[in-house]
VEXDREN-2710 file (C-alpha; in Angstrom, 1 decimal):
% VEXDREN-2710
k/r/px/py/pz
1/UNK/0.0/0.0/0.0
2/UNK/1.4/3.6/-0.9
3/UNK/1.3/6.3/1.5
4/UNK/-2.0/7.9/0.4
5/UNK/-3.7/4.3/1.0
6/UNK/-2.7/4.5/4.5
7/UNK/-3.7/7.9/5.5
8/UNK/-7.0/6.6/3.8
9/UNK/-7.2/3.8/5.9
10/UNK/-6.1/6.3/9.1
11/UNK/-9.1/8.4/8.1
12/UNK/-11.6/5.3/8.0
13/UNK/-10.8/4.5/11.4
14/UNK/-10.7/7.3/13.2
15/UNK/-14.2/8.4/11.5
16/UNK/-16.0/5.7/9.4
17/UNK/-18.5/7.9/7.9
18/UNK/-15.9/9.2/5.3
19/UNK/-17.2/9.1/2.0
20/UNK/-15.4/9.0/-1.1
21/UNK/-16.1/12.4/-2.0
22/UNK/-15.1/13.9/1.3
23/UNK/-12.0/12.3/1.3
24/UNK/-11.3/13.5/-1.8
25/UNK/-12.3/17.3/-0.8
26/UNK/-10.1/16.7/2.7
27/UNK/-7.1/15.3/0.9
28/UNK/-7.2/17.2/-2.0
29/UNK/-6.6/14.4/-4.1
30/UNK/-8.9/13.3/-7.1
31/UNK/-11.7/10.4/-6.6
32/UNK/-10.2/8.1/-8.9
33/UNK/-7.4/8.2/-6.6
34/UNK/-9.2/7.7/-3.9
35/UNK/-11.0/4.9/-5.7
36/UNK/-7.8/3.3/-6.3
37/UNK/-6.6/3.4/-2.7
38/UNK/-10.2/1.6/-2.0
39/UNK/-8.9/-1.2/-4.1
40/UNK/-5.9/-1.3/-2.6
41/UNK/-7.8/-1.8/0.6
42/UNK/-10.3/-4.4/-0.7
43/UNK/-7.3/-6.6/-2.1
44/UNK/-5.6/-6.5/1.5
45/UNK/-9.3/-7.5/2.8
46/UNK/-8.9/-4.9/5.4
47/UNK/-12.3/-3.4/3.5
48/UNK/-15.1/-5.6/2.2
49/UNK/-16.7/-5.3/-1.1
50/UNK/-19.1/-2.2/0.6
51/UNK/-16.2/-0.3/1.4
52/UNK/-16.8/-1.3/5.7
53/UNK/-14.1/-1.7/7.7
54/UNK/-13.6/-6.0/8.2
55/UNK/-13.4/-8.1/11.4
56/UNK/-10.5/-9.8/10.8
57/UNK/-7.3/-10.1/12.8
58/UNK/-5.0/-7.4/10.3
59/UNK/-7.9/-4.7/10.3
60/UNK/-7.7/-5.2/13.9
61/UNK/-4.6/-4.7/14.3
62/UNK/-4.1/-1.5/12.2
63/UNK/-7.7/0.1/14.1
64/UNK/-5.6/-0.7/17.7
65/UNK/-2.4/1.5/16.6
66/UNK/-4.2/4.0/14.6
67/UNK/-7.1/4.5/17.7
68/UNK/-4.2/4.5/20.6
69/UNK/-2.3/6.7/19.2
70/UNK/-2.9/10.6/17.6
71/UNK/0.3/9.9/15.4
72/UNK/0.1/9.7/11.3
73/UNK/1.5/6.3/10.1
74/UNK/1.7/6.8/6.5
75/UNK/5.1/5.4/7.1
76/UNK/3.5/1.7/7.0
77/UNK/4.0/1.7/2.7
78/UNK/5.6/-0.9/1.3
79/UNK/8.5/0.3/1.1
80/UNK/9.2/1.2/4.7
81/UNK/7.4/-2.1/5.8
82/UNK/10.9/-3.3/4.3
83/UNK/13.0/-1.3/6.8
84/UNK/10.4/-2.5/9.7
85/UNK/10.2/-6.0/9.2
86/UNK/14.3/-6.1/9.6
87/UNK/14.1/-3.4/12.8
88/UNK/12.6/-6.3/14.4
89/UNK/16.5/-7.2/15.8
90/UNK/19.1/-5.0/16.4
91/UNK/20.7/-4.2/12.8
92/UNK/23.3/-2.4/11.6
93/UNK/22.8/0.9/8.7
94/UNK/24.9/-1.0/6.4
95/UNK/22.9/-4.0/6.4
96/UNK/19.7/-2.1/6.7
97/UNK/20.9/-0.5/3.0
98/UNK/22.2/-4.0/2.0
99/UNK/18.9/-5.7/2.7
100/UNK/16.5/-3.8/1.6
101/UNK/18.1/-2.2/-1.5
102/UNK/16.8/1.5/-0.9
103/UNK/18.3/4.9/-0.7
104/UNK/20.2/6.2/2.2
105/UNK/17.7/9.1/2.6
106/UNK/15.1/6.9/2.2
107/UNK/16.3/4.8/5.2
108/UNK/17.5/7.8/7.4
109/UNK/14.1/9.2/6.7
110/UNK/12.0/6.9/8.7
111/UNK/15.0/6.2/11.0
112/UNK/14.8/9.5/11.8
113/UNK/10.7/9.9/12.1
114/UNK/10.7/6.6/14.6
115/UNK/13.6/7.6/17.0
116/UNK/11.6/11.0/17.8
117/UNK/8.7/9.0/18.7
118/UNK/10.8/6.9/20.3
119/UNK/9.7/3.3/18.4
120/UNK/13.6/2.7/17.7
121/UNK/16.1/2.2/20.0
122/UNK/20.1/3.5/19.2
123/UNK/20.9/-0.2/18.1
124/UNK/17.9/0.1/15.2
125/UNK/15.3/-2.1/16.9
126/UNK/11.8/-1.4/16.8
127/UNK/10.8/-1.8/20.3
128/UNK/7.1/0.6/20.8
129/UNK/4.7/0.8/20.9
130/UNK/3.8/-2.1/21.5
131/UNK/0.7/-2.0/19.0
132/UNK/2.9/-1.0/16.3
133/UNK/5.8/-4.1/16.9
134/UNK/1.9/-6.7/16.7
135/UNK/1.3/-4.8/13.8
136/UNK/4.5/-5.2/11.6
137/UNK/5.0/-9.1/12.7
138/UNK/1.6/-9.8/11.7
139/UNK/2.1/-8.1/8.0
140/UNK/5.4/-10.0/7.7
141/UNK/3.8/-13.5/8.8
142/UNK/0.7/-12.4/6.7
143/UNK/3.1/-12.2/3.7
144/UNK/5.2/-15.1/4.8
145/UNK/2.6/-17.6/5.5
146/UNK/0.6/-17.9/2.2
147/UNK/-1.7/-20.9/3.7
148/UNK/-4.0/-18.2/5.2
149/UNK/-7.9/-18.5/5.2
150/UNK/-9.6/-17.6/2.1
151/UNK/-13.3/-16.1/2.2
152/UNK/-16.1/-18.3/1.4
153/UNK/-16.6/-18.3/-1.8
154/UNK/-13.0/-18.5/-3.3
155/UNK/-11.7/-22.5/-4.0
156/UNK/-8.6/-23.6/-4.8
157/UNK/-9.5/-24.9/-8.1
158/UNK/-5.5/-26.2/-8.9
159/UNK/-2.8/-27.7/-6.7
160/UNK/0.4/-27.4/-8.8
161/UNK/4.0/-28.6/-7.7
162/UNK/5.3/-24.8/-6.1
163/UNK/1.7/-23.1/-5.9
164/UNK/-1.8/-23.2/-5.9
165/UNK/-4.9/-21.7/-8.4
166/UNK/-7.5/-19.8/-6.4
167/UNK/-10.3/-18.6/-8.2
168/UNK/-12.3/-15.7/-6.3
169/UNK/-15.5/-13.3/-7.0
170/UNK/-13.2/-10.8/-4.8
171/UNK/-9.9/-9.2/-4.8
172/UNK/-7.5/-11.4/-3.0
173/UNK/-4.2/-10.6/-0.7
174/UNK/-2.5/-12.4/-3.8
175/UNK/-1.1/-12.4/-6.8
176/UNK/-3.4/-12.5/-10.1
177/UNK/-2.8/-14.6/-12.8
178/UNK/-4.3/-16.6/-16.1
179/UNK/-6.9/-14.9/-17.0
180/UNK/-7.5/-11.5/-14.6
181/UNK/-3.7/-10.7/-16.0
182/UNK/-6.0/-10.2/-19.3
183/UNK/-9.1/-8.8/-17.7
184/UNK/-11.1/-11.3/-19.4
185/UNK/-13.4/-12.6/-17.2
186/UNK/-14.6/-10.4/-14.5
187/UNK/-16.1/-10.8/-12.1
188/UNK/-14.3/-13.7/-11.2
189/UNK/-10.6/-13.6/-10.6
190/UNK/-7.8/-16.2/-10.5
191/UNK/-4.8/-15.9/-8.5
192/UNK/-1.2/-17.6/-7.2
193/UNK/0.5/-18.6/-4.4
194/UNK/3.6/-17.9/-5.8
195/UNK/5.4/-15.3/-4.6
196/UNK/7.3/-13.9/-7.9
197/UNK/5.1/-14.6/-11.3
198/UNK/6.7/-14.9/-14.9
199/UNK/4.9/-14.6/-18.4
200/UNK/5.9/-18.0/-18.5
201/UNK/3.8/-18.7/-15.4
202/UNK/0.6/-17.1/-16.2
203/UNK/1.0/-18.7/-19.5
204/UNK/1.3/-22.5/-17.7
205/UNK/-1.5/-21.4/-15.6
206/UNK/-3.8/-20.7/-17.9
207/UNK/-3.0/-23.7/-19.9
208/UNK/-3.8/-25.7/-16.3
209/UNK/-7.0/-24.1/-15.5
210/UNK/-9.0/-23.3/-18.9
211/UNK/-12.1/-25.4/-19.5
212/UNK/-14.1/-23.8/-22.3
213/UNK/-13.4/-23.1/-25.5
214/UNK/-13.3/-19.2/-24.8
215/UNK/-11.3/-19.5/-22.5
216/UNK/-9.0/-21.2/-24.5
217/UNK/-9.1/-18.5/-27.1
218/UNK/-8.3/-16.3/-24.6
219/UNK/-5.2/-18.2/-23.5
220/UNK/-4.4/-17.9/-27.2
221/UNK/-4.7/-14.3/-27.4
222/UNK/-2.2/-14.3/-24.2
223/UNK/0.4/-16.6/-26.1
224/UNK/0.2/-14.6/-29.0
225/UNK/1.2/-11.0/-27.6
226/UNK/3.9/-12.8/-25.4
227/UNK/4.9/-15.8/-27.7
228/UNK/8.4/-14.2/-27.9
229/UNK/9.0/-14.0/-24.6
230/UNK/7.7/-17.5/-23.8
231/UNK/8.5/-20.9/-24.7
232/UNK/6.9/-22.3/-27.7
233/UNK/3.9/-24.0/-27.6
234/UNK/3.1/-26.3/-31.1
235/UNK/-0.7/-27.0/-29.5
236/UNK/-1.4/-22.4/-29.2
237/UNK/0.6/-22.3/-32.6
238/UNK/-2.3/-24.0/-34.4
239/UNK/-4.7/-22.4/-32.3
240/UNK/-3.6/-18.8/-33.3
241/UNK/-3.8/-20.0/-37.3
242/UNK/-6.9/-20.7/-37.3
243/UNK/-10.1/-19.0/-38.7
244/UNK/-12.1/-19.5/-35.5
245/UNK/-9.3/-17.8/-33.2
246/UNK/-8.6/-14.8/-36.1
247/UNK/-12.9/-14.0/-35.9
248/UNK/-12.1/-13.8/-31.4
249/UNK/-9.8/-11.9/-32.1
250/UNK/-10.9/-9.2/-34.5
251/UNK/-14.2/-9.5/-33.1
END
């Protein structure tokens, strides 16, 4: 989540009768923007599909810092979530550059903006409040431990070797593949277990997981715009030479 997502999410907390429109007005920002950070929210599952606050144990966490404490913590983006996760044990600023791969000012920034408020201690260790150390070792177990408890109505619909296929009428805490990296098929959305995705890998997963002939095509389309970039595949070839596939297509 980027910085405006968070102060968002601060807002929504602190006063749950923000609307779109008066966030927009308050932050000066436009409403697709805001719309955007909405998103963001609903893929985290820290909102639910009518924009409310959840009950889960993450949208817990965040409402327990956020209400104990007047502070702004647009500091938890994702980039800084690197530097946290890591201040979690004493750590030198060599490693803390070597780790995480982000500018020195970057780094001294929130260094800087902790140690006033007295989270950090002089050996880099995040050590208060105590609602804030919860809040960063849940995110990092959240993104560590993938076998987490999907809503209702998703399914895993494919068990592969290094990942699963989850299929989803919701935005997921993963990453999409197959078929949502086309759009195609709304509202339902497909998405991976695996951590880092490849062309190659949404191509595979796609192959894995179509079972109608339109979603075939679409697989097709996929190959063709990437078929340079991706192994060959002799069955796709003779899909995208046909008549039938041209007419999708063009149509």
């Amino acid at each position: 989540m980027n910085k405006t997502t968070i102060i968002i999410l601060q807002e929504l907390i602190r006063n749950q009768d923000c609307s779109i429109a008066s966030l927009a007005n308050k932050l000066k920002k436009a409403k697709t923007t805001i719309y955007d950070c909405f998103h963001a929210l609903r893929a985290a599952q820290i909102l639910n599909q009518n924009n409310q606050l959840t009950n889960n144990e993450l949208t817990t966490a965040f409402k327990q810092l956020i209400l104990s404490y007047p502070y702004d913590f647009s500091f938890l983006t994702t980039n800084d979530l690197k530097i946290l996760f890591l201040l979690q044990k004493p750590i030198t600023f060599k490693k803390l550059l070597a780790q995480t791969k982000l500018s020195r000012f970057t780094i001294n920034q929130l260094l800087k903006q902790l140690k006033s408020r007295g989270f950090v201690n002089k050996q880099n260790q995040l050590i208060a409040p105590k609602e804030l150390v919860i809040l960063v070792k849940l995110i990092k177990k959240s993104q560590e431990n993938i076998s987490f408890e999907l809503p209702p109505n998703a399914v895993i619909i494919s068990h592969q070797e290094d990942h699963d296929i989850i299929l989803s009428d919701q935005p997921l805490p993963l990453k999409p593949t197959a078929f949502s990296a086309l759009n195609a098929v709304s509202p339902h959305y497909y998405y991976t277990t695996k951590k880092k995705l490849t062309l190659q890998g949404v191509f595979n997963d796609a192959k894995t997981i179509t079972s109608s002939k339109r979603e075939e095509l679409i697989t097709a389309l996929f190959y063709k715009k990437n078929r340079k970039r991706i192994k060959k595949d002799d069955y796709y070839e003779q899909i995208i030479n046909t008549q039938e596939f041209k007419e999708f297509e063009h149509g």
